[in-house]
Every structure is written in C-alpha cells, then in structure tokens.
N, C-alpha and C positions, 0 to 999 in steps of 0.2 A: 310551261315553266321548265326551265333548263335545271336538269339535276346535279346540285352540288355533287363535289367529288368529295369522298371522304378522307383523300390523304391533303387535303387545303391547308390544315395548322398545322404540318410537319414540316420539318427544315429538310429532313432525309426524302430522297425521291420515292416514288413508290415504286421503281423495277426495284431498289433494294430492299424493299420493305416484304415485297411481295417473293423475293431470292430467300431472305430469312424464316419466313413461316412455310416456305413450299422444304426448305432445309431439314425444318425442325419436325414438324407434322411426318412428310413422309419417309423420312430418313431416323434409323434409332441414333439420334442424337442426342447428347445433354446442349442446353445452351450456351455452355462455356466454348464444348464443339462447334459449335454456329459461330461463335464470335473468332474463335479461330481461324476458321477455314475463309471467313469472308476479311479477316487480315491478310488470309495470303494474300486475295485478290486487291489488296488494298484499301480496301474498304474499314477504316477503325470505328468502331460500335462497342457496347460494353453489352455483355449478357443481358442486362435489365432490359437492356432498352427489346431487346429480340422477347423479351417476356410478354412485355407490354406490348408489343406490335402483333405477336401470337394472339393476348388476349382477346385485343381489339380486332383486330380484323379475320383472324380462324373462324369466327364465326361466321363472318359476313361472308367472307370464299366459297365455304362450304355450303351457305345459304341459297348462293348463286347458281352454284355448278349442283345442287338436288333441286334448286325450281326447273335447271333444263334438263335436268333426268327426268325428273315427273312430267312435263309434256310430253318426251318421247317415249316414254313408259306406259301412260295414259291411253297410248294409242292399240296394244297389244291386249286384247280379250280374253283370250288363252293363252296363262303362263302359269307359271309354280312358282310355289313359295317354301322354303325351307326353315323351317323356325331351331331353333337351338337353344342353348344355354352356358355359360360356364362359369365355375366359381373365381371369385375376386376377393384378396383382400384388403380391406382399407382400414389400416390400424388395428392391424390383426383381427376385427371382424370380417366374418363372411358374408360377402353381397353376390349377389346374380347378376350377371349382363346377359342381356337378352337376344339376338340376333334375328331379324330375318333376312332372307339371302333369298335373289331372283334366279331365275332358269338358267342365267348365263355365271351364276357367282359372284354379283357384285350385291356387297350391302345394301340395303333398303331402310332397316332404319335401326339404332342402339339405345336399350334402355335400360338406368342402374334400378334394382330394387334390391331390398332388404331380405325379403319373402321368396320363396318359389311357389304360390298359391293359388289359387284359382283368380283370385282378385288382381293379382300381379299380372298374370298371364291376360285377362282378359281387357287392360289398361291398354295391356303392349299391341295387342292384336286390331283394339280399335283406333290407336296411333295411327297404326301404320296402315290401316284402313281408309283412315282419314285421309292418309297423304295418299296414297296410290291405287286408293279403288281395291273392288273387291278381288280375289284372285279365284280362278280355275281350282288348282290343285293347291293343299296346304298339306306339308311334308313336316312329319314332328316325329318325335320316339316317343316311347312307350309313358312318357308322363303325366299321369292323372288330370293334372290343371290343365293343360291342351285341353284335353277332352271335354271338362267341365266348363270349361270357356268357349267352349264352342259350340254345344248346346245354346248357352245364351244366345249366343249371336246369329246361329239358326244354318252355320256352314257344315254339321256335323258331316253330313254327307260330299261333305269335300274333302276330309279330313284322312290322310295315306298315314300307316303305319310302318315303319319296319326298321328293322337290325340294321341294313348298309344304304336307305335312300337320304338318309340326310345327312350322306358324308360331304358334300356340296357346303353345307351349316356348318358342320367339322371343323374343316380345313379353314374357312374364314377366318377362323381365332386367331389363325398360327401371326399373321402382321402385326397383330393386337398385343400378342404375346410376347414376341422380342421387343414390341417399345413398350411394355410393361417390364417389362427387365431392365432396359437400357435407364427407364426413369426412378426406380428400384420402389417401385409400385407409387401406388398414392395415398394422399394424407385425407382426400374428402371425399364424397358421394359428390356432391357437386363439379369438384372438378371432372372427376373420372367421369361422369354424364358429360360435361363439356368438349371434354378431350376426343371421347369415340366418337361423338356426333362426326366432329371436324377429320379426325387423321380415319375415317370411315370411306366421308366424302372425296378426300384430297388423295387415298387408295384406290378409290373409285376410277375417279380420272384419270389417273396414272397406267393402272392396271390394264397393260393393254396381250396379256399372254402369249407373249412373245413366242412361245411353243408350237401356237396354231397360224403363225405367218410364215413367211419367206423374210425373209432378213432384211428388203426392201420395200415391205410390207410393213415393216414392223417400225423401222426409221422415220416411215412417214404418216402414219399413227401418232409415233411418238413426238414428233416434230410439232404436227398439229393439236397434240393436248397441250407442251408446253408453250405453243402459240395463243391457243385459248384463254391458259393461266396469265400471260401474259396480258390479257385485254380484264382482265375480273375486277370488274368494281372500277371498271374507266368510266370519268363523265362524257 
C-alpha cells in the first residue's frame, strides 16, 4: 500500500512548509519573524498559517528523525546517560523539565512535570527506557528522586554521582533557554511538553559541533542534515 503523503490537502508545497517549521523550531524566532523573512524570499504566508504548519507537522519531523536515532542508538551497549533538571514557568507556576542527554550531548528524550519527586523521576526514566534501552552508566546530581527511582527499577548500581559530571545535562538547557526567552515563556504544560519534544529533536539534527571538524567537515555534515530534512515525511 503506497503511503499517503501528508502535505496532499495543502495548496502551499511542502519545501515551504518544511523552510517554516525548520525556521521557527530551530531558530529563536517569533512567528511574525518567519513570516518575514520568508517575504524577503518571496514567499507571502501570514503567521497563522506557520502556527498551524508548526503544529501539524513538528511533530511528525521530530517523530521521524528520533525513529532513526533510535535504531542507530539501539545499536551501542555501552553509553551514558545524563539526567538533569530545570525550573520552568508557566503562568507563574513552577514546573520541572526533565532532560536526559547521551554520551555525545544530544537530547534523548523531555518531560514537563509538576513535581520533582520520586514518582516524577521514575515516569521520566522508564520513558526513556522505553524508547532507548537500558543504559551502561546513569549520570545524575545529588537528588533524592534519582535515587529513589532507581531502586525501583533495579539500575541503582549504575547510578554516578557528582558535582561536575553532568555538566553534559547542564549545558543542554542553554537552546531551550533562549527559545524560552525569545517565545517570552509559555501559557500551558501541554504546549511546553509539545514544544521540547519537537525543537529537542530538530536540535538534534542540526547539532553538528562545529568546534570538533575542519570547516569542510563540518559543510558537509551540514549539507547532509539539511538534505535529510529535506526528504522528512516524503511519500
């Protein structure tokens, strides 16, 4: 059975479709921004429509490009895990985002809670367990729920403490952190779960550290992720 493509009911093509949510996700954009920048190009869209196109298909992008992380992920036995945390808030209450981060620094998986508790902690871990298999080494700080969550699950003896090893976790926030500025925070727990899932994954891809190539290394890296992007969710 030939699989529908899901830009079919759209009048707009989908390299634009796909130019606005790669815009807006990995770049601290507002989407007034988007609709701008893609007028220089010629391109006339009105903001909404780049909302609606984010809502709809962010997901499915980011859907894509972590099914083929997780086969190539799948494959490594021995790696570490970086678990983290930081405060959020949405309508001036305080929520937790959750992070875990692999060996190399790329997100593995985000989750909003309320709590920072044992129950919280032990939701996120079996998530992300779910998708990626069990890990080698699990790298946390000093916070009670780690550890009480970890018992349960039976990894305790996998479980690294200390002051500077999950600056790896740390540093992750910081992407998270300027498009939480630039969007001047959020108004729901649902969106803000929606949002990291997707500008997590769409960092992922992108993230190619430039610091550790040659300059023509690094082109053709970059070349071939937005060649990738380019193919996401083709029939």
């Amino acid at each position: 059975m030939t699989k529908r493509s899901p830009f079919r009911y759209f009048k707009t093509s989908p390299q634009v479709i796909r130019l606005a949510v790669m815009m807006y996700v990995r770049f601290p954009l507002s989407l007034r921004n988007v609709e701008d920048l893609l007028h220089e190009r010629g391109i006339d869209i009105s903001h909404e429509s780049v909302r609606f196109w984010w809502n709809r298909f962010g997901p499915m992008f980011a859907s894509e490009i972590r099914r083929n992380r997780v086969i190539r992920l799948r494959a490594f036995s021995n790696w570490q895990w970086q678990l983290d945390e930081v405060f959020v808030k949405i309508n001036g209450e305080t929520h937790y985002l959750w992070r875990a981060v692999d060996h190399e620094g790329e997100v593995l998986e985000s989750y909003v809670t309320k709590r920072r508790d044992r129950k919280a902690a032990l939701k996120f871990l079996r998530k992300t367990m779910k998708l990626f298999g069990p890990p080698h080494v699990v790298v946390t700080d000093k916070l009670r729920s780690y550890g009480a969550a970890m018992k349960v699950i039976g990894n305790t003896d996998r479980q690294e403490t200390g002051r500077w090893l999950n600056n790896r976790a740390e540093n992750s926030h910081l992407p998270f952190r300027r498009r939480e500025r630039a969007m001047l925070r959020f108004r729901k727990m649902r969106s803000l779960q929606k949002f990291v899932a997707v500008h997590a994954s769409v960092h992922n891809h992108f993230n190619k550290e430039r610091h550790l190539y040659s300059r023509d290394n690094f082109k053709h890296n970059r070349t071939a992720a937005l060649s990738e992007w380019r193919q996401l969710c083709s029939a």
